[in-house]
DSSP file (Angstrom, degrees, kcal/mol; ACC not computed):
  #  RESIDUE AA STRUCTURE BP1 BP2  ACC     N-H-->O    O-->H-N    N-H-->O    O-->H-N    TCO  KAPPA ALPHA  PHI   PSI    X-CA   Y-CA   Z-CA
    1    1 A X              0   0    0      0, 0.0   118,-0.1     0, 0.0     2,-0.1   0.000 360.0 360.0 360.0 139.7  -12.0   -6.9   11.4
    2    2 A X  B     -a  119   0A   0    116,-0.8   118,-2.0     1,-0.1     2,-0.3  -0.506 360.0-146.1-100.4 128.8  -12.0   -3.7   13.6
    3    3 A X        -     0   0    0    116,-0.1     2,-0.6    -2,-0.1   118,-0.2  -0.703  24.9 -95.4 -90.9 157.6  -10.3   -0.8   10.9
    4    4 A X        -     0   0    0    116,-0.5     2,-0.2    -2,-0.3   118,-0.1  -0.577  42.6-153.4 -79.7 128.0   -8.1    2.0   12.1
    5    5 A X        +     0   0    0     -2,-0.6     2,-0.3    89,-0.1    89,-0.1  -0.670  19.9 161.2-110.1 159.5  -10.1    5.2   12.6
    6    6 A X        -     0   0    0     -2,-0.2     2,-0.4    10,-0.1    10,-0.1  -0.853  33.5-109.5-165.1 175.6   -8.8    9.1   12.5
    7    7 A X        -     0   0    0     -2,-0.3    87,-0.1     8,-0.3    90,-0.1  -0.979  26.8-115.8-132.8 117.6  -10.2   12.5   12.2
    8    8 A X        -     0   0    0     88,-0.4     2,-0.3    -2,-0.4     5,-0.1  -0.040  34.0-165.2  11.6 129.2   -9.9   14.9    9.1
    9    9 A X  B >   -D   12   0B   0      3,-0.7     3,-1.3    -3,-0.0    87,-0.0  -0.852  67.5 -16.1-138.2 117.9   -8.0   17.8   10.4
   10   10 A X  T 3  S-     0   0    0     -2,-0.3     3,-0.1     1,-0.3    87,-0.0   0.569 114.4 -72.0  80.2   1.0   -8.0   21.1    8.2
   11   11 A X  T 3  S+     0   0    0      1,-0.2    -1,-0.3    85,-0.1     2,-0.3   0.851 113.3 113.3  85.2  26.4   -9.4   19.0    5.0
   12   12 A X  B <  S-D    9   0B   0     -3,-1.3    -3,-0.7    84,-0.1    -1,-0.2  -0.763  79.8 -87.6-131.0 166.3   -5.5   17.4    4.9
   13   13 A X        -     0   0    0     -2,-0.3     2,-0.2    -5,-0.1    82,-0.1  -0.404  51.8-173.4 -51.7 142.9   -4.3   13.8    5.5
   14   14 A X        -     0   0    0     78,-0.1    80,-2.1    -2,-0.1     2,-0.3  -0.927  21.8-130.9-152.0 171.1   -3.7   13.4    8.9
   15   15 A X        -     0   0    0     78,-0.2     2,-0.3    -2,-0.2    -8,-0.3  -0.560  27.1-118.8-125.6 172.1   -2.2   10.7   10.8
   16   16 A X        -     0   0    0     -2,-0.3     2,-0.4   -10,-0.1     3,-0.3  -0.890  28.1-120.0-122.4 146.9   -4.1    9.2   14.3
   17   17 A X  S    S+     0   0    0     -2,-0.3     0, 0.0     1,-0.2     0, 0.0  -0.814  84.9  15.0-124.5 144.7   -2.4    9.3   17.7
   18   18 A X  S    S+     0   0    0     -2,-0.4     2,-0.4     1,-0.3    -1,-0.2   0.897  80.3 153.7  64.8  60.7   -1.6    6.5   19.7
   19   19 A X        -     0   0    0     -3,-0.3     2,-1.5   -15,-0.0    -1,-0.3  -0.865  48.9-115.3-108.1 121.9   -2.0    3.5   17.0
   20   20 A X        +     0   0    0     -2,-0.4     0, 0.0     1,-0.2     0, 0.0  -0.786  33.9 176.2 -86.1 120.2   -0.2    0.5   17.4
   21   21 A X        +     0   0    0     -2,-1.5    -1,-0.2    65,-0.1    69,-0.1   0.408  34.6 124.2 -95.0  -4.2    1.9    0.4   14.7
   22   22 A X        -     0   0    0      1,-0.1     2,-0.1    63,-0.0    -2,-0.0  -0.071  38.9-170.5 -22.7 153.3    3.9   -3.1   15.9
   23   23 A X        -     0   0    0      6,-0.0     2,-0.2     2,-0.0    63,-0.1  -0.556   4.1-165.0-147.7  88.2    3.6   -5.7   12.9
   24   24 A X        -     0   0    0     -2,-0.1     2,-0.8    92,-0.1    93,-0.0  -0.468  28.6-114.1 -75.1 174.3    4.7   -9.2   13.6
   25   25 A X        +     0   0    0     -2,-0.2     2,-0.4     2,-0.0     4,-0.1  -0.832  55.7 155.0 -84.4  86.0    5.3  -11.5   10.7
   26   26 A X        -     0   0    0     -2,-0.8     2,-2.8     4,-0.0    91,-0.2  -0.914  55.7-105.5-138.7 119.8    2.6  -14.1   11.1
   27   27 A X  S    S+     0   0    0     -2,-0.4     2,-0.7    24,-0.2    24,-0.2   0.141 120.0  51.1  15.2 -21.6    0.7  -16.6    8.8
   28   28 A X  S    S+     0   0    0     -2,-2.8    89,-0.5    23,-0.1     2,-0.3  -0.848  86.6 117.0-132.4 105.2   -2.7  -14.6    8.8
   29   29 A X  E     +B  116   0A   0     -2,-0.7    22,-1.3    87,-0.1     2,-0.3  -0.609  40.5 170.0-118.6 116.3   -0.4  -11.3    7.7
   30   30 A X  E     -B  115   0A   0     85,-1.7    85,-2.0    -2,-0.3     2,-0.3  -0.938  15.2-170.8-125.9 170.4   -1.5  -10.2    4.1
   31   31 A X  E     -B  114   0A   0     18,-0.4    18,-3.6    -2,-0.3     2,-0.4  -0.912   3.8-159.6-148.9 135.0   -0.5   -7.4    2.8
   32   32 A X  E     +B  113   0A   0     81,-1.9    81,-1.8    -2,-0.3     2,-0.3  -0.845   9.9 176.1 -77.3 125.4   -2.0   -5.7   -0.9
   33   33 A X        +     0   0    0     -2,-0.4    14,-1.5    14,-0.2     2,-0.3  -0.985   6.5 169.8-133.1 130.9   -0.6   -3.4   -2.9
   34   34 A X  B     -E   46   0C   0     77,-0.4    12,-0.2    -2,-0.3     2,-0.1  -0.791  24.1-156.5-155.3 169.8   -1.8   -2.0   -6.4
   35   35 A X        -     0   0    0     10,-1.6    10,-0.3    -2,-0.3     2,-0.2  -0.269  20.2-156.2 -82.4 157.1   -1.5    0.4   -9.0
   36   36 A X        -     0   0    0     73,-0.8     2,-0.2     7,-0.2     9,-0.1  -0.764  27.6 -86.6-137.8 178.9   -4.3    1.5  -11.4
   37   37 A X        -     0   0    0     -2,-0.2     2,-0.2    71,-0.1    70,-0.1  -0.368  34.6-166.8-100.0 172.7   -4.4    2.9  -14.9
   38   38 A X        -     0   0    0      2,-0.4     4,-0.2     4,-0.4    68,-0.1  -0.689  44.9 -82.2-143.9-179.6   -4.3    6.5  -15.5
   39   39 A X  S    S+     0   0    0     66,-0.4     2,-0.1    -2,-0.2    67,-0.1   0.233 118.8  43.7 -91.8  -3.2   -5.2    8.5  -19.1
   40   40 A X  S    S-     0   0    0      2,-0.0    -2,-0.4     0, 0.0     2,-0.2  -0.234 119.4 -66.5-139.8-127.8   -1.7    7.7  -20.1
   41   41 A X        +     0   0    0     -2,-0.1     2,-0.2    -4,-0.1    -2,-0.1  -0.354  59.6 160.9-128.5  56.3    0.4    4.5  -19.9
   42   42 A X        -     0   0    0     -2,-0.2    -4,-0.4    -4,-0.2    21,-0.1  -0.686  56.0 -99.7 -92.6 137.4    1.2    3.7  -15.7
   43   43 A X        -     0   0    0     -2,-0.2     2,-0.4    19,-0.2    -7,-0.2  -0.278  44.3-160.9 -41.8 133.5    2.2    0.2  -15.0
   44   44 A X        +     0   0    0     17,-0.5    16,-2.6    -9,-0.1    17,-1.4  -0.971  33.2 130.8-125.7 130.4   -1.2   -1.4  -13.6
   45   45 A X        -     0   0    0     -2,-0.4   -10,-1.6   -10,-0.3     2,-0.3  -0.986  43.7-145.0-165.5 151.9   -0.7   -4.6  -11.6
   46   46 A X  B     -E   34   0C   0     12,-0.5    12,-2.3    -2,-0.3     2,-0.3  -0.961  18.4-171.2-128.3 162.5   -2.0   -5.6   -8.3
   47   47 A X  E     -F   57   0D   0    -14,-1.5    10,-0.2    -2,-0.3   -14,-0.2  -0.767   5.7-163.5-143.5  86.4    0.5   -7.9   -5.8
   48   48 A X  E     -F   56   0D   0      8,-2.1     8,-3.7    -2,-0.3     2,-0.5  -0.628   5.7-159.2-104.3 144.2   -0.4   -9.7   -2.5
   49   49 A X  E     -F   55   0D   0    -18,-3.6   -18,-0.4     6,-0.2     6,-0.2  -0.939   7.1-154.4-122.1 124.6    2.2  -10.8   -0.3
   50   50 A X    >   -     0   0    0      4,-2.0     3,-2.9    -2,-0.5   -20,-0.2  -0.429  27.9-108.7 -95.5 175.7    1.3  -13.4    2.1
   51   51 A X  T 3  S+     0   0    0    -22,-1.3   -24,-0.2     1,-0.3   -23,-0.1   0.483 117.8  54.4 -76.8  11.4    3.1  -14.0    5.6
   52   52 A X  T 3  S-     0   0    0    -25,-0.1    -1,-0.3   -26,-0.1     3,-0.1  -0.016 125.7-111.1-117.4   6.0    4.9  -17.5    4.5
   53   53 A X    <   +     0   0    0     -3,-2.9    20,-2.8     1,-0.3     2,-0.3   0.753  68.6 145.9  58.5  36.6    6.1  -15.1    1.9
   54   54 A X  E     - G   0  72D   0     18,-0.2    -4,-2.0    16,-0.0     2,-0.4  -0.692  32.7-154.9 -92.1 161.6    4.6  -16.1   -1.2
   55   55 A X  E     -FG  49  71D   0     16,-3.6    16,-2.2    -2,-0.3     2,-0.5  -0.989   8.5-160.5-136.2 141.1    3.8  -13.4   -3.3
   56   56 A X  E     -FG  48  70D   0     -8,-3.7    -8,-2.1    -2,-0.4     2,-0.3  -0.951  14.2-162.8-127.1 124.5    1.1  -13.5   -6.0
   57   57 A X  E     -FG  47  69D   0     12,-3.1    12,-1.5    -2,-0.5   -10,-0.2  -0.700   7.6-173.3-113.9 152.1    1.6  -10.5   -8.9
   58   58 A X  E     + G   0  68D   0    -12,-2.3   -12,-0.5    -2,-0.3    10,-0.2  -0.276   8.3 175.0-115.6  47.8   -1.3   -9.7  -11.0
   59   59 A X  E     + G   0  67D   0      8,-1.1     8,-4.4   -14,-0.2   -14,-0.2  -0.483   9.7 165.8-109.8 141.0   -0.2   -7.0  -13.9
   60   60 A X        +     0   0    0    -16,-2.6     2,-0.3     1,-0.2   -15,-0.1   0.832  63.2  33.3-112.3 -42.6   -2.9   -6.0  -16.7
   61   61 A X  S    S-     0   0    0    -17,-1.4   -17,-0.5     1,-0.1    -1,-0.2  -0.850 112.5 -14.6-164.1 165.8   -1.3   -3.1  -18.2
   62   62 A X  S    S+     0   0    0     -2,-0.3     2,-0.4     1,-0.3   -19,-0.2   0.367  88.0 117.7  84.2  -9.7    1.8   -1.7  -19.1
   63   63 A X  S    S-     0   0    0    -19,-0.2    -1,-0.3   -21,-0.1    89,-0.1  -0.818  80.0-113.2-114.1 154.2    3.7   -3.7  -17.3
   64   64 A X  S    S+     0   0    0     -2,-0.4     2,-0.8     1,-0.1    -1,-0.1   0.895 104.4  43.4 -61.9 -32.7    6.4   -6.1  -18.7
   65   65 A X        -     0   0    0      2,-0.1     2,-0.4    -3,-0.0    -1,-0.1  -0.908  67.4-169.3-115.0 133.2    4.1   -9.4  -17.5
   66   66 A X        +     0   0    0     -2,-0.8     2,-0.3    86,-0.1    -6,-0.2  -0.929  56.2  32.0-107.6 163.7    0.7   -9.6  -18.0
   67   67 A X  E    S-G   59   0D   0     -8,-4.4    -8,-1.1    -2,-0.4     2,-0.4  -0.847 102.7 -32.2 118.6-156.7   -1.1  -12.3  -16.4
   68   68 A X  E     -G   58   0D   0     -2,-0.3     2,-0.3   -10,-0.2   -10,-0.2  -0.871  50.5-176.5-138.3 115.3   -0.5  -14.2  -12.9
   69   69 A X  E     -G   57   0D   0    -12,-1.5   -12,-3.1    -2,-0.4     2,-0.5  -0.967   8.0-156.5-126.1 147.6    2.9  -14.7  -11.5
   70   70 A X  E     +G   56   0D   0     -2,-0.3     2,-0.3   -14,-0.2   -14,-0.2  -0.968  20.4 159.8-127.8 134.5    3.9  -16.7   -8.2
   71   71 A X  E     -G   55   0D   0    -16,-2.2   -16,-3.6    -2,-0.5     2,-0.3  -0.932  34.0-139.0-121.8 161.5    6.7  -16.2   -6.4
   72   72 A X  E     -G   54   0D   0     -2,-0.3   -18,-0.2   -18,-0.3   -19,-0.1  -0.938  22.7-154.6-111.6 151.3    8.1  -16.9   -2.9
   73   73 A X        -     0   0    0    -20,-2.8     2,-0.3    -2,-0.3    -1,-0.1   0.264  25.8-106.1 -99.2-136.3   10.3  -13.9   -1.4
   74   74 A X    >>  -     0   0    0    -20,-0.1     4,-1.7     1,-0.0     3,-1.1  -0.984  32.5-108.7-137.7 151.2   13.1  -14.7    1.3
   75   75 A X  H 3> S+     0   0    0      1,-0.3     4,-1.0    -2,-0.3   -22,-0.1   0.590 117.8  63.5 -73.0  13.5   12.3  -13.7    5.0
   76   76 A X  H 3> S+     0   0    0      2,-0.2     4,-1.9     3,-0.1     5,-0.4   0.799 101.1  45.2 -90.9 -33.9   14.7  -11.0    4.7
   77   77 A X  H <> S+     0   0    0     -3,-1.1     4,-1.8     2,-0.2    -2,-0.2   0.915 113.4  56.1 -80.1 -22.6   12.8   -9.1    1.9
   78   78 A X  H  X S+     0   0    0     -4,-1.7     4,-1.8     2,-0.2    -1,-0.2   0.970 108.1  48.8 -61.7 -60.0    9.3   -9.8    4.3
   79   79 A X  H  X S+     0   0    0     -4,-1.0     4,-1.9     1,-0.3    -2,-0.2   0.871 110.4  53.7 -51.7 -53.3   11.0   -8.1    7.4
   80   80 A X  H  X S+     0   0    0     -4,-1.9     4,-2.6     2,-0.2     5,-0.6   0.999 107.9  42.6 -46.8 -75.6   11.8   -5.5    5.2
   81   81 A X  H >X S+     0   0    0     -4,-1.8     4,-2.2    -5,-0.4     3,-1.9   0.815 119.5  45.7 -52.9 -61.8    8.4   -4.7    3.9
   82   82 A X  H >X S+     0   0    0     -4,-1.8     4,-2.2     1,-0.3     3,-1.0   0.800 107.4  59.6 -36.9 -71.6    6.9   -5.0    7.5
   83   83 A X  H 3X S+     0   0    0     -4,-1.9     4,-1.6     1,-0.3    -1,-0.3   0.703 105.1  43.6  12.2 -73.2    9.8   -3.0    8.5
   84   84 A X  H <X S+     0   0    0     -4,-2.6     4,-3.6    -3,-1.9    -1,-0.3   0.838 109.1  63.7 -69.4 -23.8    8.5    0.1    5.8
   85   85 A X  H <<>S+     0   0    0     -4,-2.2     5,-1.9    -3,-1.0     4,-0.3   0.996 111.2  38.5 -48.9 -57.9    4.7   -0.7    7.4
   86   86 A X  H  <5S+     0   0    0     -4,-2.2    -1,-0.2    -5,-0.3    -2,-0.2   0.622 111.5  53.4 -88.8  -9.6    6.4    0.4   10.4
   87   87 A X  H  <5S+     0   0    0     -4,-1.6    -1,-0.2    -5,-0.4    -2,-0.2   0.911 112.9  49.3 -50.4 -73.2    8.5    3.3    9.2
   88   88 A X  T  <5S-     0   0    0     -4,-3.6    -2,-0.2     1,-0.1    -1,-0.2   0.414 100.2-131.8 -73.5  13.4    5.6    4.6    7.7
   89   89 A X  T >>5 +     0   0    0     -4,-0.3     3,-2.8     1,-0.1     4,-1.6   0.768  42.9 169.1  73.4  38.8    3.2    4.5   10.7
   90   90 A X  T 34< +     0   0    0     -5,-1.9    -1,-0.1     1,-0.3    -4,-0.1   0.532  67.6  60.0 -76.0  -5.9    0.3    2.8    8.2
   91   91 A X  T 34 S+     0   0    0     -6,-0.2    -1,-0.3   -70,-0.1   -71,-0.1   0.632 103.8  51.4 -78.6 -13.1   -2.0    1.8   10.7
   92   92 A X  T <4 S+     0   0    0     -3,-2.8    -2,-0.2   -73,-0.1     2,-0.1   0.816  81.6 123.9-103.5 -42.9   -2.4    5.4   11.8
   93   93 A X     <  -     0   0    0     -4,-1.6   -78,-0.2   -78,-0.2    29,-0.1  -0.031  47.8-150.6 -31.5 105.3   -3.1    6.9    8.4
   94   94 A X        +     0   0    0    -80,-2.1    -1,-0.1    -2,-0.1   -81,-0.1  -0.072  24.5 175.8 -97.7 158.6   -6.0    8.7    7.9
   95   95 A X        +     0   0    0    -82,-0.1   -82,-0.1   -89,-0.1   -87,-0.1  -0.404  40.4 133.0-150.8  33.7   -7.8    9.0    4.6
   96   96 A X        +     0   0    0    -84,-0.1     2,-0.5   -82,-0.1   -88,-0.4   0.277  43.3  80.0 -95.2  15.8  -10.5   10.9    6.2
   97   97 A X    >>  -     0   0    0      1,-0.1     3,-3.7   -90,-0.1     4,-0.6  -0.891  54.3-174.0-125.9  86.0  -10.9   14.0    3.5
   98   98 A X  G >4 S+     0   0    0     -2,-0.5     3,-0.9     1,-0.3     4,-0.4   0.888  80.5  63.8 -79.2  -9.1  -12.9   12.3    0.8
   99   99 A X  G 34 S+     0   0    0      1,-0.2    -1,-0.3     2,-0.1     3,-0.3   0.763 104.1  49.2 -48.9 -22.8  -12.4   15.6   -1.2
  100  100 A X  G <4 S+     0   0    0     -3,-3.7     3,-0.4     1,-0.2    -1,-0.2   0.539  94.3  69.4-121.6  -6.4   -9.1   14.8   -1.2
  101  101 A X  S << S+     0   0    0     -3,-0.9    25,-0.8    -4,-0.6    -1,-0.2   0.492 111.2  33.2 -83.6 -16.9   -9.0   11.0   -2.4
  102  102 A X  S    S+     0   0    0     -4,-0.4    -1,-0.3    -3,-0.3    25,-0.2  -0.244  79.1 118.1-135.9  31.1  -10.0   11.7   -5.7
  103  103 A X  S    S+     0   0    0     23,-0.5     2,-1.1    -3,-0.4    24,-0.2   0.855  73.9  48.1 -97.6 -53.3   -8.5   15.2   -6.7
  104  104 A X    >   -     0   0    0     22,-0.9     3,-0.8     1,-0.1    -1,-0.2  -0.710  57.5-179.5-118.8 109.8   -6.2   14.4   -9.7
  105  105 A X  T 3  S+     0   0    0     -2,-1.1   -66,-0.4     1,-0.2     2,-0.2   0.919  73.0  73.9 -68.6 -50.6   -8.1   12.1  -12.2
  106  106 A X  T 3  S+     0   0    0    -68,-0.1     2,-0.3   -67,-0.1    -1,-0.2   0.433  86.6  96.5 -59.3   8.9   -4.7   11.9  -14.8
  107  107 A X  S <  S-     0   0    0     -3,-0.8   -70,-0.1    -2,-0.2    -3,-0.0  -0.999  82.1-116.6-129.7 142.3   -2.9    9.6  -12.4
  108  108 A X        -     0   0    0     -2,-0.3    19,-0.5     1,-0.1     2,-0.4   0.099  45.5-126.3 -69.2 168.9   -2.2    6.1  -11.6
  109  109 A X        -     0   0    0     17,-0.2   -73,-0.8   -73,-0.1     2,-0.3  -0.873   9.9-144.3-116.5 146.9   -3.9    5.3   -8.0
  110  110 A X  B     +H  125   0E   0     15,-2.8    15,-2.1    -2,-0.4     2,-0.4  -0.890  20.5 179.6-120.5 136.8   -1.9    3.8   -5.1
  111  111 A X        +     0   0    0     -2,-0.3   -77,-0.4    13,-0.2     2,-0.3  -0.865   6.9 169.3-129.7 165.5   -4.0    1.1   -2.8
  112  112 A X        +     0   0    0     -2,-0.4    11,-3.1   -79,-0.2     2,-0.3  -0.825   1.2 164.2-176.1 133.4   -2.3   -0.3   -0.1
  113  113 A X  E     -BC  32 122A   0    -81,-1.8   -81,-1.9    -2,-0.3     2,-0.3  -0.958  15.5-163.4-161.9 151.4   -3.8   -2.4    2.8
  114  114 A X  E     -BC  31 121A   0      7,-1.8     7,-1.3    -2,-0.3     2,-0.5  -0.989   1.7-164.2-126.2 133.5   -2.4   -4.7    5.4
  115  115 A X  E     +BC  30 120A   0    -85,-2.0   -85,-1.7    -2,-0.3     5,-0.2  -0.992  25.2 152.5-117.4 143.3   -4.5   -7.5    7.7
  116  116 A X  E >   -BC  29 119A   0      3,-2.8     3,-1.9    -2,-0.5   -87,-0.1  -0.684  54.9 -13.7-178.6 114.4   -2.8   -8.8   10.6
  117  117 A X  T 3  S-     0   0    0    -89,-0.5     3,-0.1    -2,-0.2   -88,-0.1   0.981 130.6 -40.0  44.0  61.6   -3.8  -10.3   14.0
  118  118 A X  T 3  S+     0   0    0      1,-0.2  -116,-0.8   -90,-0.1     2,-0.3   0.121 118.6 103.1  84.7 -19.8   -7.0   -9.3   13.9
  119  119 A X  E <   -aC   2 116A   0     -3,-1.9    -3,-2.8  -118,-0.1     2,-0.3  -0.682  42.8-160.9-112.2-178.9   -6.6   -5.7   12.3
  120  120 A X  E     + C   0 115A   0   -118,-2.0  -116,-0.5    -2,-0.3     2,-0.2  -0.957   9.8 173.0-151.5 122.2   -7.0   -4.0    9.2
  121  121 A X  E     + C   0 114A   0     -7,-1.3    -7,-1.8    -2,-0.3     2,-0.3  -0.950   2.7 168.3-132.5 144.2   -6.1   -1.3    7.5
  122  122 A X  E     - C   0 113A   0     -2,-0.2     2,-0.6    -9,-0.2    -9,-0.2  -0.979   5.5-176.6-154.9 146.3   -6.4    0.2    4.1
  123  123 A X        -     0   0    0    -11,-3.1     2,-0.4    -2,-0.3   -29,-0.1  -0.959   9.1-175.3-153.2 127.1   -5.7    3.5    2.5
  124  124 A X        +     0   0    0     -2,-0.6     2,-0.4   -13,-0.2   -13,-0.2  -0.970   7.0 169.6-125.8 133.7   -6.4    4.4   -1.1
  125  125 A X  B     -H  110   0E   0    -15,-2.1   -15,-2.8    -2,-0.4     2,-0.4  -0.984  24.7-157.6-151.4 145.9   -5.7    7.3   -2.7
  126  126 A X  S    S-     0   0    0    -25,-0.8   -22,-0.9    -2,-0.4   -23,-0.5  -0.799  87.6  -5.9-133.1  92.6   -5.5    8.9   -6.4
  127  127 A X  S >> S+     0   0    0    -19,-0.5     4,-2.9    -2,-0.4     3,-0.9  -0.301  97.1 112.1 122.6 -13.8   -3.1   12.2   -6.9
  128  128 A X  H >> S+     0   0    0      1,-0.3     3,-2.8     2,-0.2     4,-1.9   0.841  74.0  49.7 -39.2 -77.0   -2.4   12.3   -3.3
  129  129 A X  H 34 S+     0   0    0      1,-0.3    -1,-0.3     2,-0.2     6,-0.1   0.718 121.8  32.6 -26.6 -38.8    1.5   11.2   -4.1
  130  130 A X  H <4 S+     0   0    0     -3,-0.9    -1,-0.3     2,-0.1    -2,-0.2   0.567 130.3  30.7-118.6  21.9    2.0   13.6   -6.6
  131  131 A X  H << S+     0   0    0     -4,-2.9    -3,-0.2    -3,-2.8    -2,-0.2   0.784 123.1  38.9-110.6 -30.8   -0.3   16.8   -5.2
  132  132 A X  S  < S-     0   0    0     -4,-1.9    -3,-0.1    -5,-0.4     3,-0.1  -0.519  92.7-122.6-106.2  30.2   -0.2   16.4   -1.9
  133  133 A X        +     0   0    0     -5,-0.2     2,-1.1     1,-0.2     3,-0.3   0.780  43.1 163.1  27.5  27.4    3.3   15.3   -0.3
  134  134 A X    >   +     0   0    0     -6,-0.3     3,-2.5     1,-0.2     4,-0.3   0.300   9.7 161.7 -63.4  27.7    1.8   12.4    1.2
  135  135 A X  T 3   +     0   0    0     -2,-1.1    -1,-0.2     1,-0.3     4,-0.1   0.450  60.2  60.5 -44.8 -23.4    5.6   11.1    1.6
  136  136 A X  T 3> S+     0   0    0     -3,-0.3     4,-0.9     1,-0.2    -1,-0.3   0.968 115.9  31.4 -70.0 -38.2    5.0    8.3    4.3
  137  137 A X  T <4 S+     0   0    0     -3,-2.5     4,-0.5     2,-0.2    -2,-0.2   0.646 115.1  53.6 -96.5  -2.6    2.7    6.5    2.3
  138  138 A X  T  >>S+     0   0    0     -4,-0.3     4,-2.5     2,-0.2     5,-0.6   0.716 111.2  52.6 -85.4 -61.3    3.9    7.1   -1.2
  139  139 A X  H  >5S+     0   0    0      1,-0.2     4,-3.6     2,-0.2    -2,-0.2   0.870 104.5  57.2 -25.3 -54.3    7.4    5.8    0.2
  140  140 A X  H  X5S+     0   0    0     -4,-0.9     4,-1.9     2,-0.2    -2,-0.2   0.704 105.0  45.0 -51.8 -46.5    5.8    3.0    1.3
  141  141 A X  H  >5S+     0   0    0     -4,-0.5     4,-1.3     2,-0.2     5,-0.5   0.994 115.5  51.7 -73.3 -71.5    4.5    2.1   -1.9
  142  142 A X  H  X5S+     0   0    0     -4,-2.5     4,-4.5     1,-0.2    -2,-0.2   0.907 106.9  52.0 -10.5 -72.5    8.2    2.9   -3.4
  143  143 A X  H  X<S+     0   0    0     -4,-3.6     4,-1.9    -5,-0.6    -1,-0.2   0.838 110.2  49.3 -43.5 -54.2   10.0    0.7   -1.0
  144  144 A X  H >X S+     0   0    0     -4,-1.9     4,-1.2     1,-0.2     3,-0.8   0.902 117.3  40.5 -23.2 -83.8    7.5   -2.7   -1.9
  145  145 A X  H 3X>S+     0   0    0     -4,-1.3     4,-1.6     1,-0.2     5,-0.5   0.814 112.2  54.9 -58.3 -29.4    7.9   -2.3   -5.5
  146  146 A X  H ><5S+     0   0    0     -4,-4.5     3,-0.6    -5,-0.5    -1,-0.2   0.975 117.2  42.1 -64.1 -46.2   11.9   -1.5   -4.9
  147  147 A X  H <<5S+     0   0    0     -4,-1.9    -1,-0.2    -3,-0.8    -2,-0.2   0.679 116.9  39.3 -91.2  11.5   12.0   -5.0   -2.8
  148  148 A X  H 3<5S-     0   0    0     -4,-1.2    -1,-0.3    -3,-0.3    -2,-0.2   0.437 109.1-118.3-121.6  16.1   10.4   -7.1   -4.4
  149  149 A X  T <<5 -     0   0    0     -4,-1.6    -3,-0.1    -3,-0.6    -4,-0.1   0.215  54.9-166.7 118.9  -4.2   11.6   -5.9   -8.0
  150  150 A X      < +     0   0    0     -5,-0.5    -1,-0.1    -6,-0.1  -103,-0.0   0.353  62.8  61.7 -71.3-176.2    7.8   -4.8   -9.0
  151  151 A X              0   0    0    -86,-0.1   -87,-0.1    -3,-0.1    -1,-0.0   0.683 360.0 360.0 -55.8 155.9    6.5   -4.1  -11.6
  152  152 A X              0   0    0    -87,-0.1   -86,-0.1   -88,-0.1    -2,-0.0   0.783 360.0 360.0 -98.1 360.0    7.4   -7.5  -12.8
C-alpha cells in the first residue's frame, strides 16, 4: 500500500501539501490506535476499529480492563472518528524528523494509523504531544479515546 510521503522542514513536524485527505467509511477501512507504557503508570492498550464498526480493545496496563474486549460502535460514533481523520489532515502528516520521534523517553507513545482504499498511513510519535505542540494529531488521538469511551 502506497504511504503518504513529506519532507522535514527546519527539523519540525510538518504537514504535506496537496494530500487527499477524503475518508469514506468502507469495509477495508481500519483504523489503529495505541498508547504505550512510559516510566510511570500511563494507560497502555491498543484498539482497532474496523469499518462495519467493530472495535477490538487490547489493554495490558494500567488500564481498568486487561485483556481483549469486543465491541461494535454505532455509525454515528464511526463518522465521527473519520470525521477527526479529516479535521486533522492525517494523511498529510509528516513524521519526517527522526530526531524528533523519540525525544522524551518518560512518556506514554501515541501510534495512530489508518488503511483505506488502497492507502496508508501511520504516524508514531513519543513526547511529541507534550514537547512539541503537535495539536492536530494529539487531538486526534483525544477525540478517539473521548468517542469511544477508551481506555476501557
Amino acid at each position: 500500500m502506497p504511504t503518504t510521503t513529506a519532507k522535514c522542514i527546519n527539523n519540525a513536524w510538518s504537514y504535506a501539501e496537496n494530500v487527499h485527505t477524503d475518508i469514506e467509511i468502507s469495509p477495508d477501512l481500519v483504523i489503529h490506535l495505541s498508547r504505550s507504557e512510559c516510566f510511570g503508570e500511563c494507560p497502555s492498550y491498543t484498539v482497532t476499529i474496523s469499518g462495519d464498526g467493530r472495535v477490538i480493545y487490547w489493554g495490558y496496563q494500567f488500564v481498568p480492563t486487561v485483556g481483549t474486549v469486543e465491541k461494535q460502535i454505532q455509525e454515528d460514533q464511526l463518522q465521527q472518528i473519520v470525521a477527526a481523520f479529516e479535521e486533522a489532515n492525517f494523511f498529510a502528516i509528516s513524521v519526517g524528523c527522526a530526531e524528533y520521534s523519540v525525544i522524551v523517553m518518560d512518556t506514554s507513545a501515541l501510534n495512530i494509523s489508518i488503511s483505506t482504499e488502497g492507502r496508508y498511513h501511520v504516524v508514531a510519535e513519543r513526547g511529541a504531544c507534550n514537547a512539541y505542540h503537535f495539536d492536530k494529531y494529539c487531538d486526534l488521538g483525544d477525540k478517539i479515546e473521548a468517542i469511544l469511551g477508551l481506555p476501557w
